[in-house]
C-alpha positions in Angstrom: -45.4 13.7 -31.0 -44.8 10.2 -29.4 -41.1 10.8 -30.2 -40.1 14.2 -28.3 -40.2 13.6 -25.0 -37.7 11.2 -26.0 -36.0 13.2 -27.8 -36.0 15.7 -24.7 -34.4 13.0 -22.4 -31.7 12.8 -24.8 -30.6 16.1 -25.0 -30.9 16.5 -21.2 -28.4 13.0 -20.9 -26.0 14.6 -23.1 -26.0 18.2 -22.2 -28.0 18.6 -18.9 -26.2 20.2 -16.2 -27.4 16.7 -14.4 -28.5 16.8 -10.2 -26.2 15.7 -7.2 -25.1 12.2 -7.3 -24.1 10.9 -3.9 -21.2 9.3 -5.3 -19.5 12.4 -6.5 -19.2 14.8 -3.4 -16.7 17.6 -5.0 -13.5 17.3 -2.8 -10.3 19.0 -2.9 -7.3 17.6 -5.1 -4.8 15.3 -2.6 -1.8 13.5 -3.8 0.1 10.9 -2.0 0.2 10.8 1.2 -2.6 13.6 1.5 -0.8 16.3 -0.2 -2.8 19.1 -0.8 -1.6 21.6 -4.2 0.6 24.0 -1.0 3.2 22.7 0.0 3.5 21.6 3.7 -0.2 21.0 3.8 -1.8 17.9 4.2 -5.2 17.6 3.9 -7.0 13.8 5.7 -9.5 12.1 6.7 -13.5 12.0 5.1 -12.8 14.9 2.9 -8.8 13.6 1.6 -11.0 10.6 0.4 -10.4 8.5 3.4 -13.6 6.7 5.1 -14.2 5.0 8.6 -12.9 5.8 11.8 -10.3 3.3 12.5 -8.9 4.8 8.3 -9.3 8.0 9.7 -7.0 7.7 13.2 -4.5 5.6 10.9 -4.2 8.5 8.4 -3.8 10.7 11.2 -0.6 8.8 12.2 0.9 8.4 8.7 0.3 12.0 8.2 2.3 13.2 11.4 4.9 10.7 10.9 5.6 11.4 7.6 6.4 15.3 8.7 7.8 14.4 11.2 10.7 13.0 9.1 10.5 15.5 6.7 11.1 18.3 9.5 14.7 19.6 9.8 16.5 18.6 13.2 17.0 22.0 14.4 13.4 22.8 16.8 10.7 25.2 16.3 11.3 28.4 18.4 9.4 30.7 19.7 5.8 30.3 19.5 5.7 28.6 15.9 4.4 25.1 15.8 5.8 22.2 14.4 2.2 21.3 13.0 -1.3 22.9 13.3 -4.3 20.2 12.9 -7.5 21.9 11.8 -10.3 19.2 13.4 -10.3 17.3 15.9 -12.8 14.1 14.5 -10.9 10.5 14.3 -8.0 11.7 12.0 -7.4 15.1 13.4 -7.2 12.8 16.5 -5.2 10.3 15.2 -2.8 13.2 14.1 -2.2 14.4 17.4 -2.1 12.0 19.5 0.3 11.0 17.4 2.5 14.3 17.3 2.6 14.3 20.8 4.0 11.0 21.6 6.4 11.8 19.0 7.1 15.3 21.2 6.4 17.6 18.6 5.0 21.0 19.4 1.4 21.2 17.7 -2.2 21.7 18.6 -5.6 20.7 17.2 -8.1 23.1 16.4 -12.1 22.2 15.8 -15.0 24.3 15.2 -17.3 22.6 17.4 -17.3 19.7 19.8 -14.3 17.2 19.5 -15.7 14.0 17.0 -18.5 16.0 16.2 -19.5 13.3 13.5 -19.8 10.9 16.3 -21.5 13.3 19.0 -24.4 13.8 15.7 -24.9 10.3 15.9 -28.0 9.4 17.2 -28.0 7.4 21.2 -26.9 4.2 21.0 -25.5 3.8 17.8 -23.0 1.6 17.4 -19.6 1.3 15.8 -18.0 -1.0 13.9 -14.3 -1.3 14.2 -13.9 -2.1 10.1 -12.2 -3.1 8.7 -11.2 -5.9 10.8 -8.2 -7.1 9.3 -6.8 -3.3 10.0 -5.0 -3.2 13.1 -5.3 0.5 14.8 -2.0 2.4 15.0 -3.2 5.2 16.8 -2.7 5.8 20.2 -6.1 6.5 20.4 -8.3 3.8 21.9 -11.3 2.0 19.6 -12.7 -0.8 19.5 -16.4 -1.6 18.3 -18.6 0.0 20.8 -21.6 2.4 21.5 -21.3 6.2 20.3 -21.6 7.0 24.2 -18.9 4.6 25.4 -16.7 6.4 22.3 -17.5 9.3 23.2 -16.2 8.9 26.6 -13.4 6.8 26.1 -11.9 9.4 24.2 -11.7 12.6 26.0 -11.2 10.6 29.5 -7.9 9.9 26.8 -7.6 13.2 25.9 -8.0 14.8 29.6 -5.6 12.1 31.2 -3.1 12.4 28.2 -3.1 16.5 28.0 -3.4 16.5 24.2 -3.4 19.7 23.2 -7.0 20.2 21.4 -9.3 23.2 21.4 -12.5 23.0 21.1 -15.2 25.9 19.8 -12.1 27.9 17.9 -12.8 28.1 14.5 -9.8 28.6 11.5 -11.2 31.4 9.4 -7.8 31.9 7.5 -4.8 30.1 6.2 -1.8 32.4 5.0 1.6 32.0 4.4 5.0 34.2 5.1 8.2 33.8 5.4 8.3 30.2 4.9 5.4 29.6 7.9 2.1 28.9 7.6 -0.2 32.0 9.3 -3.5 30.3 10.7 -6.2 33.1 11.7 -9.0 31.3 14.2 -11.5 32.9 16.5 -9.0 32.4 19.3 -6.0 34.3 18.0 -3.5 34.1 15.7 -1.0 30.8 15.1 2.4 29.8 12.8 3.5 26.5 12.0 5.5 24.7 10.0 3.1 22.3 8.8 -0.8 22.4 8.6 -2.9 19.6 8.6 -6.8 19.6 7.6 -8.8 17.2 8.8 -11.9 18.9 8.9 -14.4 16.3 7.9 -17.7 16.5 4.6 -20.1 17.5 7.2 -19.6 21.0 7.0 -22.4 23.4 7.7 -26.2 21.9 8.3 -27.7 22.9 5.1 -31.1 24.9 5.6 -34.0 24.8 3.0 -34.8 28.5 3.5 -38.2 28.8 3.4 -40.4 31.1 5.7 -40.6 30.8 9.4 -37.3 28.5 9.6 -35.6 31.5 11.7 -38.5 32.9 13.6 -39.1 29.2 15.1 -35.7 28.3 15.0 -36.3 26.2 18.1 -38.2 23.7 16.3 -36.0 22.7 13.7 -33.3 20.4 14.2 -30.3 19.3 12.2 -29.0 15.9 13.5 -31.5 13.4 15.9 -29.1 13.0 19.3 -31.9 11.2 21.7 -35.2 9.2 19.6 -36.4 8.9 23.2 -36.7 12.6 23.8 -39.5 12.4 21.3 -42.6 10.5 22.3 -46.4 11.2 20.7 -45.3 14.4 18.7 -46.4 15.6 14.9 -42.7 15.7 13.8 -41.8 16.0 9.9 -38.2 14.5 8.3 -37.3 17.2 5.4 -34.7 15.1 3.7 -33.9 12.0 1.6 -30.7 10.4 2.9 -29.6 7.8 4.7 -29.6 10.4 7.8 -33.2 11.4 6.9 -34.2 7.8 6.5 -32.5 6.4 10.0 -34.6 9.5 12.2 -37.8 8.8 9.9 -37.2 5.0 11.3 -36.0 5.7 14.5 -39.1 8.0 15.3 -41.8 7.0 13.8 -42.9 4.2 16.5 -43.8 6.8 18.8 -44.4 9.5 16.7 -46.7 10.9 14.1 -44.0 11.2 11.4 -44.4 12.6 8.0 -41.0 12.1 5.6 -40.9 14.7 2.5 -38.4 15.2 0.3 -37.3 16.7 -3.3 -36.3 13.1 -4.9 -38.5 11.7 -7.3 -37.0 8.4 -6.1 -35.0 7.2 -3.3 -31.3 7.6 -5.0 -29.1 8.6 -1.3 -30.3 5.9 0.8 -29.1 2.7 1.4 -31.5 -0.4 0.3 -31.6 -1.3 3.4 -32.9 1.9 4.8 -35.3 2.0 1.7 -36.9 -1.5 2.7 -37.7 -0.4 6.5 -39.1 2.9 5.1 -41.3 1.4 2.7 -42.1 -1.3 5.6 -43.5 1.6 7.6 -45.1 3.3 5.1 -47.4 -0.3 4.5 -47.8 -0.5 8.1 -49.4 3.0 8.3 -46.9 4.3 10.5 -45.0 6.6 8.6 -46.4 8.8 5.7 -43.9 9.2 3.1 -43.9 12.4 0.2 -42.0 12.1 -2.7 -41.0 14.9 -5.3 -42.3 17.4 -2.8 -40.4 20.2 -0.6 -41.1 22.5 2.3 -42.5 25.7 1.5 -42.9 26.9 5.4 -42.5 26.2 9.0 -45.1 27.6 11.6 -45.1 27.6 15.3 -47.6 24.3 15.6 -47.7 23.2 11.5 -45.8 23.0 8.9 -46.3 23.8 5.3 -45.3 21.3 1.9 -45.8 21.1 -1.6 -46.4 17.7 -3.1 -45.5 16.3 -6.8 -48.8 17.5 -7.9 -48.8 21.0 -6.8 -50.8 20.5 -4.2 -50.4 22.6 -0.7 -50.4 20.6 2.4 -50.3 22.3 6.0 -50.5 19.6 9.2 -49.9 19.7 12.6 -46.3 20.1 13.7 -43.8 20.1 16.8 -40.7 19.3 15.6 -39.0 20.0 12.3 -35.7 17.4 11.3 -33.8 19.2 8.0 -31.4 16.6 7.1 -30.9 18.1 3.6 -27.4 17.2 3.6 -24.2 19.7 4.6 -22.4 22.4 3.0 -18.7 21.4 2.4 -16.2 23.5 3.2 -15.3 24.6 -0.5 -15.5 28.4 0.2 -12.9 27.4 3.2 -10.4 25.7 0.7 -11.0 28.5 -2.4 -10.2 31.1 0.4 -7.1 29.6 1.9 -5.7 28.6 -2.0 -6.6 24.6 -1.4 -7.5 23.2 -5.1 -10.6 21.7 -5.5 -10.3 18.5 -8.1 -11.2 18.8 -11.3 -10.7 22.4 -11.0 -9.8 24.3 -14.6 -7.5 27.2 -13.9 -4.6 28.6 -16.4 -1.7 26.9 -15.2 -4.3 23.2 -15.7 -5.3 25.0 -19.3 -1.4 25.2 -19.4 -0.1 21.4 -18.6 -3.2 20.4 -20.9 -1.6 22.5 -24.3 1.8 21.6 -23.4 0.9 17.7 -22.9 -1.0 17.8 -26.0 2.1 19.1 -27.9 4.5 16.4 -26.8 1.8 13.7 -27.3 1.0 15.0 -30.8 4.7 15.5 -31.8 5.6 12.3 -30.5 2.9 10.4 -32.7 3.4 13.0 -35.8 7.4 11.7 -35.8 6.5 8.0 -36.1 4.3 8.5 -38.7 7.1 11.5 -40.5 6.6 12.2 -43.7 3.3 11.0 -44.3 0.6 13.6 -44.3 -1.1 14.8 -43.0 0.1 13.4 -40.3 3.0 14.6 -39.6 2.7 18.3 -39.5 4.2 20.7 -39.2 7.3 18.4 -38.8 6.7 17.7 -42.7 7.8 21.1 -43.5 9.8 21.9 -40.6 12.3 18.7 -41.1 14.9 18.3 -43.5 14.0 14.3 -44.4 17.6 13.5 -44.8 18.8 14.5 -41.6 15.8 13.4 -40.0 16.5 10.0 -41.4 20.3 9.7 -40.2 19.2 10.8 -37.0 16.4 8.2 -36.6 18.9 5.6 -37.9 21.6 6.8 -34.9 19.0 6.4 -32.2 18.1 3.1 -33.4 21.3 1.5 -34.0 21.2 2.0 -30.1 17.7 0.8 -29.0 18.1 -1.8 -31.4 21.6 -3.7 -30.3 20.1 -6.5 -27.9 18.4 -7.7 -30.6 21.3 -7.3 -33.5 23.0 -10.8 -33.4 19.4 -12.1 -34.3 19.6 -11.1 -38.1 22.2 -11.5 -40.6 24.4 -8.4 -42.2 21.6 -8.8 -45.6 18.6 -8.7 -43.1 20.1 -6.2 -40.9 20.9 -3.6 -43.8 17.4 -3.9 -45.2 16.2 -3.0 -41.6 18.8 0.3 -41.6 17.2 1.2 -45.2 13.7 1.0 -43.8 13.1 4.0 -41.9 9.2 3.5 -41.1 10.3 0.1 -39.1 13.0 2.3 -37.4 10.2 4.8 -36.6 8.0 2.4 -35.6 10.3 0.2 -33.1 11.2 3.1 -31.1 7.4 4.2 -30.2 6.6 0.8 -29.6 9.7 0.2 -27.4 9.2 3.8 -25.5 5.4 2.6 -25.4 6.6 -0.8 -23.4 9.2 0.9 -21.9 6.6 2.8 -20.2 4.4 0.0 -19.2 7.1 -1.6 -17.6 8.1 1.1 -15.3 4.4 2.6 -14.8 2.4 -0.7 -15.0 5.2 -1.8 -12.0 4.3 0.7 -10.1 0.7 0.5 -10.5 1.0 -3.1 -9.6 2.4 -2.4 -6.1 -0.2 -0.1 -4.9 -2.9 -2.0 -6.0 -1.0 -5.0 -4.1 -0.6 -3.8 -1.2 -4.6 -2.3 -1.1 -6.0 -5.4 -1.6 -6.8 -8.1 0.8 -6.0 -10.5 -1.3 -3.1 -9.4 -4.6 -3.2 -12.0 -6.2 -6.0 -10.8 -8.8 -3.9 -7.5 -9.0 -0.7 -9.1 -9.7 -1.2 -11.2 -12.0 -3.8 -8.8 -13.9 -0.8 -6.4 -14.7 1.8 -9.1 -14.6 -0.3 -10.3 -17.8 -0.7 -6.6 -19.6 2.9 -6.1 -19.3 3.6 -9.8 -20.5 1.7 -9.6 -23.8 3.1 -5.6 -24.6 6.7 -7.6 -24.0 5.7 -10.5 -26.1 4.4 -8.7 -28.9 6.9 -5.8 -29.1 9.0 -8.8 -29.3 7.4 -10.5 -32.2 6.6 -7.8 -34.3 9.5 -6.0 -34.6 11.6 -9.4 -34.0 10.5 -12.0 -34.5 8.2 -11.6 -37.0 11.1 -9.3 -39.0 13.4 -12.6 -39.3 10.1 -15.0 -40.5 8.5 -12.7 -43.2 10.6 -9.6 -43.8 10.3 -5.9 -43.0 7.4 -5.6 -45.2 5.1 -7.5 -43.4 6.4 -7.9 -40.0 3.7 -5.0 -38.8 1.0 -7.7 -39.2 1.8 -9.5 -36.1 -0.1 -6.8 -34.3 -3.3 -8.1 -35.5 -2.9 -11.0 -33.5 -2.6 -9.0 -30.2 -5.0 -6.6 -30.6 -8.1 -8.4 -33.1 -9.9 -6.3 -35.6 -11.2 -3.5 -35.4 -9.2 -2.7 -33.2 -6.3 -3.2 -35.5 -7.8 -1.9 -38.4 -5.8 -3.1 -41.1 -5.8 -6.7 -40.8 -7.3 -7.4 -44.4 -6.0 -4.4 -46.1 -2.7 -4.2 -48.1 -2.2 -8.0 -49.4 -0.2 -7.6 -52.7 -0.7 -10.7 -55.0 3.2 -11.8 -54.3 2.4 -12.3 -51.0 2.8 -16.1 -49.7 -0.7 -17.3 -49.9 -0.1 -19.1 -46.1 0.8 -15.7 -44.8 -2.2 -14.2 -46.6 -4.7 -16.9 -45.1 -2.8 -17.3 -41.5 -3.3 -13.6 -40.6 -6.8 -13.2 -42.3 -7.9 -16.3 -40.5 -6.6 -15.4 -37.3 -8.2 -11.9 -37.1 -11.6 -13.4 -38.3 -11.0 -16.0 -34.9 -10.0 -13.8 -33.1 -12.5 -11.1 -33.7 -15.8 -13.4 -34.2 -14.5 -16.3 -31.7 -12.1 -15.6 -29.5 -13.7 -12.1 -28.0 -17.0 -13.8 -28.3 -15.8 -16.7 -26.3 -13.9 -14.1 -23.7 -17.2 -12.1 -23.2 -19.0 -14.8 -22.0 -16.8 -16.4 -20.1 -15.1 -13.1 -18.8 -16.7 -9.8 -19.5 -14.6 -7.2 -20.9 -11.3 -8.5 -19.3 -9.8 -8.4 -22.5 -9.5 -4.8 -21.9 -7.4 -4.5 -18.7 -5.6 -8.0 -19.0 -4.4 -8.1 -22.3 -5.2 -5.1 -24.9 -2.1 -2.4 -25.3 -4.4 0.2 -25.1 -6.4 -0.4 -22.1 -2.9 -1.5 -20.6 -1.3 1.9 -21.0 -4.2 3.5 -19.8 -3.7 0.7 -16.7 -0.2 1.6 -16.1 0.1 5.3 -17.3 -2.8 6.3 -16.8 -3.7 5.0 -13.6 -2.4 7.9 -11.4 -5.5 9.6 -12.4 -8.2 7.0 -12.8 -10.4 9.3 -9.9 -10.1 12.0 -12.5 -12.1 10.2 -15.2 -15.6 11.7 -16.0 -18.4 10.6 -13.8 -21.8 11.0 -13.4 -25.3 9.9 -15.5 -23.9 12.7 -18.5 -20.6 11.1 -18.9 -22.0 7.6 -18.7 -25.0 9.2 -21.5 -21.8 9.8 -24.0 -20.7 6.2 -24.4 -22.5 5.7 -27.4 -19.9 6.8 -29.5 -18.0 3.2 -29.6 -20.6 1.9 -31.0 -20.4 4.5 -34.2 -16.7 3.9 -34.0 -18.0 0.0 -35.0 -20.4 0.8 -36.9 -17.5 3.6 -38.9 -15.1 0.4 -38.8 -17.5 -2.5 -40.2 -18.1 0.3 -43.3 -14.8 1.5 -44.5 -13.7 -2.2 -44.0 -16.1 -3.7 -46.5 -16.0 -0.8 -48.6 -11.8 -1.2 -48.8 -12.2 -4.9 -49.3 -14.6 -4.8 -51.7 -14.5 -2.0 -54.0 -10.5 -1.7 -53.5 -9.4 -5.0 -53.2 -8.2 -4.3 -49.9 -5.7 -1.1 -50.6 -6.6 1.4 -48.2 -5.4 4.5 -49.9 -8.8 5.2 -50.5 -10.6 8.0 -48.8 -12.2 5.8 -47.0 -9.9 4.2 -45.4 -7.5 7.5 -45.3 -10.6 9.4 -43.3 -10.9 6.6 -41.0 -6.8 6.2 -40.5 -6.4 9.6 -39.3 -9.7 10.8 -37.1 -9.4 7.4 -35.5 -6.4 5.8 -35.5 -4.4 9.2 -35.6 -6.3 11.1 -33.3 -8.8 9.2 -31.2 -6.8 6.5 -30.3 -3.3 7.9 -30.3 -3.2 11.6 -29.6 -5.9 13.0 -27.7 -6.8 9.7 -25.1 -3.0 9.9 -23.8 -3.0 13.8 -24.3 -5.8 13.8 -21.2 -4.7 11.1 -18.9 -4.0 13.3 -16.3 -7.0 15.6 -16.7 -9.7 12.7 -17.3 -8.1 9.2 -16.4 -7.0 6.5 -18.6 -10.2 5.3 -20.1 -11.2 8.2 -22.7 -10.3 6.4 -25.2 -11.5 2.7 -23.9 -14.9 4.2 -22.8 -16.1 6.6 -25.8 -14.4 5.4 -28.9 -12.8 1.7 -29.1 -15.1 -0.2 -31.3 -13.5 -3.4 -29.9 -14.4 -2.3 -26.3 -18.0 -1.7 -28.2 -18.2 -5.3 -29.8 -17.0 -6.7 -26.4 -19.9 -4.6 -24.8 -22.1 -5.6 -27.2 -21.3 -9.7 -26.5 -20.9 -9.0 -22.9 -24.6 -7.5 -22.3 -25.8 -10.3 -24.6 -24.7 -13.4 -22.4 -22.0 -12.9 -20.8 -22.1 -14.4 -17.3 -19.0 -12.4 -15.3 -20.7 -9.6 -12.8 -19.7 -8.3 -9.4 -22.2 -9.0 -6.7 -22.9 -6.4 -3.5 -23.6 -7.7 0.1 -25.5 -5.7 2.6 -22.2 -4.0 4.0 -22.0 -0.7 2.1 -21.2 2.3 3.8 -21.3 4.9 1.2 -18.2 6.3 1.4 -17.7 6.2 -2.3 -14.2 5.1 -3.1 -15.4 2.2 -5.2 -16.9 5.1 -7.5 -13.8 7.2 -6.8 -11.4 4.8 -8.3 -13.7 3.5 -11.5 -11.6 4.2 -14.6 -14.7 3.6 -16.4 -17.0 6.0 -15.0 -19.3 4.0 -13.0 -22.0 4.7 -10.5 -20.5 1.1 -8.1 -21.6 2.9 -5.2 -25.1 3.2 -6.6 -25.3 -0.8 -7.2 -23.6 -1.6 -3.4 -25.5 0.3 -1.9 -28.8 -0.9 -3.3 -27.4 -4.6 -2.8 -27.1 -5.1 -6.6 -25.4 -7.6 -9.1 -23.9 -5.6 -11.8 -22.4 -7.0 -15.5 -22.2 -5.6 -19.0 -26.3 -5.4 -19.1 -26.1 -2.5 -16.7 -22.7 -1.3 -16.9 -19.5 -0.7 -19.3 -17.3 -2.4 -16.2 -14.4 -3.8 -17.4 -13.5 -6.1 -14.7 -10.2 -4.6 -13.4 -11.4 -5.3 -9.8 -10.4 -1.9 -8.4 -13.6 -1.1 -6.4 -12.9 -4.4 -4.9 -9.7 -3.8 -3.3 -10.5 -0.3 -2.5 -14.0 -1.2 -0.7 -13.1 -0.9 3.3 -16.2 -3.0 4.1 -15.7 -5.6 1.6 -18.5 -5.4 0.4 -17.6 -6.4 -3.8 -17.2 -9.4 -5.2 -16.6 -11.3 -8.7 -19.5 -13.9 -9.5 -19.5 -16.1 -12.7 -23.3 -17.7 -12.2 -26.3 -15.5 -13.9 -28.4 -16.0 -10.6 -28.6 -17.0 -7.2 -27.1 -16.0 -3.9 -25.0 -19.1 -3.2 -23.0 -18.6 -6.1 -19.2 -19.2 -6.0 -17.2 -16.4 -5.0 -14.6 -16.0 -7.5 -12.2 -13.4 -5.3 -8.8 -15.0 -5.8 -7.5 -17.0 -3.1 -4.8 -15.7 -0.6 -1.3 -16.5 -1.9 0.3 -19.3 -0.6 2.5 -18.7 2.5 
């Protein structure tokens, strides 16, 4: 009996629907430049991914200047606009002030109040211009001050400037015809040539609709303006955020405050906000309910059910629901604005047809062997196929031609597996060139410092060049086509590379025999063993093939890949995956003296090395990120987990700066919950994560709040950031 409620946690990890994680707000789909899925609309600020308000007023500019040169010369006439803004917070702002020092004919349209995020801030709050090594490009004044002196300073701006914003009009409709954009709002109807949404996460107030909200609506309050309006009254904080935490704080000195709310533990607030609460809560001046919700509001008490069942009723003047907001996702379903990680036909579509290409792609290098290569097996006349194989490579393979003589050069034309084999590997480095270039600038020009991100892909690409090189080289001219394939064992250690002691033939030299066998055992049982203390899992974004395709490739979509306590539940499997490995290897060795055209061996050869690592993990990059593969199935990635959480001494250390806006989850390739450990002002290594140590959600952090951190303890460790480069 001891063993199902266990058993009962598992099954709700694996295939529980799981709750809200404040990491993973669902947000529509935006491409560079905050493209939405229609073209001409933009879509910026909080809910395009893009945090702070100093980010917010500089998106606002990019935005409006990038249309601005995308707009033909000839004017807009009549009454259509060169650009509707919908929102008027900081980049809605930034937007048009913006558009109208460019002299473009636009307007800006909000719902409520203009930088209604800041006019919900409570009195007195005050801003931080981060980041601080961010200039503002805006026209739009800010500078760290007081929510009231913001407030201020910007529609004096506005007034004395004439920007054309309107607030209290609300966009109920976005349509397009005849090449124009038809925007439907409370105060009429507008065209443009361009729309921009900047509309903000705070959506609608959520309410916890329970009776008596309505009939003494006058009671219950949304956001906290003014502490000092509230002196000596029974008020309760329904809520378990970092906005329910600050009124909780902020009233409870002069109030009788009473904090309930549905979390079992505090998971939304910041650690910070959890320490003062829990300070108050000792101090008797705050009484705090967890695992309990609000079952009704009177007109002088209030009604709650606590984790035990129990009903509570106490005196009451004042209700605060800060349960969070409603996004605007029935706003971008209605007006056609894809949501991410949204599964309609034409995504069903780009996933068969992607799957297709991969598979053929992997099916011809491996042609005629089945059952790999079906259909092409039947479909393929093997003669043709041959020649035309042989013409393509005579092509891809002329830099290199001078290198052999005419005897080693024919035995390379009558080897058509090499020939197969070359031209995936060279496509495969091919691609990491061009892609893993690419990746290298943006991540370059994100972070404060580059250097980490330079030479991190400078050295993925480096060893795919190098060993492309000496496999189908190098290692062609020193031990023949037959073995030449070997010298991928020492790039990528067993079991990764699965048949390092498989397919020795007695007429082998014995110093071939013993070099490659001895450098897989090194480098499987000392060199990774060595790397994960001293470095984590680097070897998986710094030097491995596979996690650098999924680095270069893949990392156009690394915010797709799965997220969440389910997806992180699943990554178990790489440790079957070694477990499957460390088997068939002994059983091929030992009971068939290495030949692995056993079953065995054949199973293991096509569900893994076939399928898991070469067809379906490229076949979803752009549905689930680069790191499908890495994350659920490598059993090297497993064996370097395994040494890693042992004692392995690399982590990434939080500060008390995090502002939760949740890009350093957004941008984890391996699915982790960073936000969760910033927030909270935690360390984390291999013992609590998969991280891999690609330094991502450092550069992408506005508040710089990450760092790398070699020492196992202690807050006046080095800092191991790279330095600036050199001038």
């Amino acid at each position: 009996m001891g063993a199902l409620p266990n058993l009962r946690t598992w099954k709700q990890d694996l295939f529980g629907s799981g709750g809200p994680e404040p990491s993973y707000p669902k947000l529509p789909a935006v491409g560079e430049g905050g493209r939405s899925n229609i073209s001409g609309m933009f879509v910026i600020g909080e809910v395009g991914g893009v945090p702070l308000i100093k980010l917010g007023l500089n998106q606002g500019v990019d935005v409006i200047e990038r249309i601005h040169a995308g707009l033909d010369a000839a004017p807009s006439s009549g009454d259509v606009l060169d650009v509707l803004i919908v929102g008027a917070g900081s980049a809605g702002l930034g937007a048009a002030m913006r558009a109208h020092e460019l002299g473009m004919r636009y307007l800006a349209l909000d719902a409520d109040r203009m930088a209604m995020t800041v006019v919900n801030m409570y009195k007195g709050k005050w801003l931080f211009a981060e980041p601080e090594d961010v200039p503002n490009k805006s026209g739009m004044w800010f500078e760290e001050c007081d929510r009231e002196t913001l407030l201020a300073r910007w529609r004096r701006q506005v007034e004395e400037t004439g920007l054309h914003v309107r607030e209290h009009e609300r966009v109920t409709d976005i349509r397009t015809r005849d090449g124009l954009f038809e925007i439907t709002g409370t105060g009429g109807l507008y065209r443009a040539r361009r729309v921009v949404l900047a509309v903000g996460k705070a959506g609608n107030p959520r309410k916890a609709g329970v009776p008596g909200e309505r009939e003494h609506a006058a009671k219950v309050h949304h956001t906290l303006a003014d502490p000092a309006d509230h002196v000596g009254r029974n008020i309760l904080v329904y809520g378990g955020g970092d906005v329910a935490a600050e009124a909780a704080l902020a009233l409870c000195g002069a109030n009788t405050v009473t904090m309930v709310t549905i979390d079992e533990t505090f998971v939304f607030p910041k650690k910070r906000n959890v320490d003062k609460l829990r300070a108050e809560e000792r101090a008797g001046r705050l009484t705090i309910h967890m695992a309990s919700r609000l079952i009704a509001v009177g007109e002088d008490t209030v009604t709650f059910e606590d984790a035990a069942g129990r009903d509570h009723t106490v005196p009451n003047d004042v209700v605060f629901e800060m349960i969070g907001s409603e996004l605007p996702l029935g706003f971008f379903r209605k007006i056609g604005v894809k949501l991410e990680g949204t599964w309609d036909a034409r995504r069903w579509l780009t996933l068969a047809l992607v799957s297709i290409l991969v598979y053929s792609l992997y099916a011809l290098k491996k042609y005629p062997e089945s059952p790999y290569s079906w259909p092409f097996d039947r479909l393929l006349d093997p003669l043709a196929f041959t020649a035309a194989v042989r013409a393509v490579f005579e092509a891809a393979f002329l830099p290199f031609r001078w290198f052999f003589t005419p005897e080693a050069y024919r035995e390379i034309l009558e080897t058509t597996w090499f020939q197969q084999g070359y031209l995936y590997s060279l496509l495969y480095t091919v691609v990491m060139i061009v892609f893993g270039t690419q990746a290298m600038k943006r991540w370059t020009s994100v972070a404060r410092s580059g250097r980490y991100q330079k030479w991190r892909y400078t050295s993925l690409i480096a060893f795919q060049v190098v060993f492309f090189l000496a496999a189908n080289v190098v290692a062609v001219q020193a031990m023949s086509v037959q073995n030449s394939w070997r010298a991928w064992g020492l790039y990528q250690p067993w079991p990764l590379f699965f048949n390092t002691f498989h397919w020795w033939n007695e007429s082998d030299p014995r110093v071939v025999l013993y070099g490659f066998v001895g450098v897989g055992v090194l480098g499987s049982f000392v060199a990774i063993p060595w790397l994960s203390h001293r470095h984590g899992k680097r070897f998986c974004t710094w030097i491995c093939g596979c996690g650098g395709l999924a680095e270069t490739l893949g990392d156009r979509w690394r915010h797709l890949s799965p997220k969440g306590a389910r997806s992180r539940s699943w990554e178990f499997q790489g440790t079957l995956v070694l477990v499957a490995a460390a088997v068939v290897t002994l059983v091929t060795v030992g009971a068939f003296q290495g030949r692995a055209d056993n079953g065995w061996a054949k199973a293991y050869g096509y569900i893994v090395d076939f399928w898991l690592v070469a067809v379906i993990p490229i076949a979803l990059y752009p549905f689930f990120g680069g790191k499908v593969w890495c994350r659920y199935w490598c059993p090297l990635a497993a064996w370097n987990q395994i040494l890693a959480a042992w004692y392995g001494r690399l982590r990434i250390r939080s500060n008390e700066k995090c502002i939760t806006c949740g890009l350093c989850s957004r941008h984890c390739q391996i699915g982790i919950d960073v936000m969760a450990f910033a927030k909270n002002q935690e360390s984390f290594d291999n013992r609590n994560s998969s991280c891999i140590q690609c330094g991502i959600c450092i550069d992408v952090c506005p508040m710089d709040v990450l760092s790398f951190d070699d020492a196992p303890s202690g807050n006046d460790a080095p800092r191991l950031t790279p330095p600036s480069p050199a001038p």
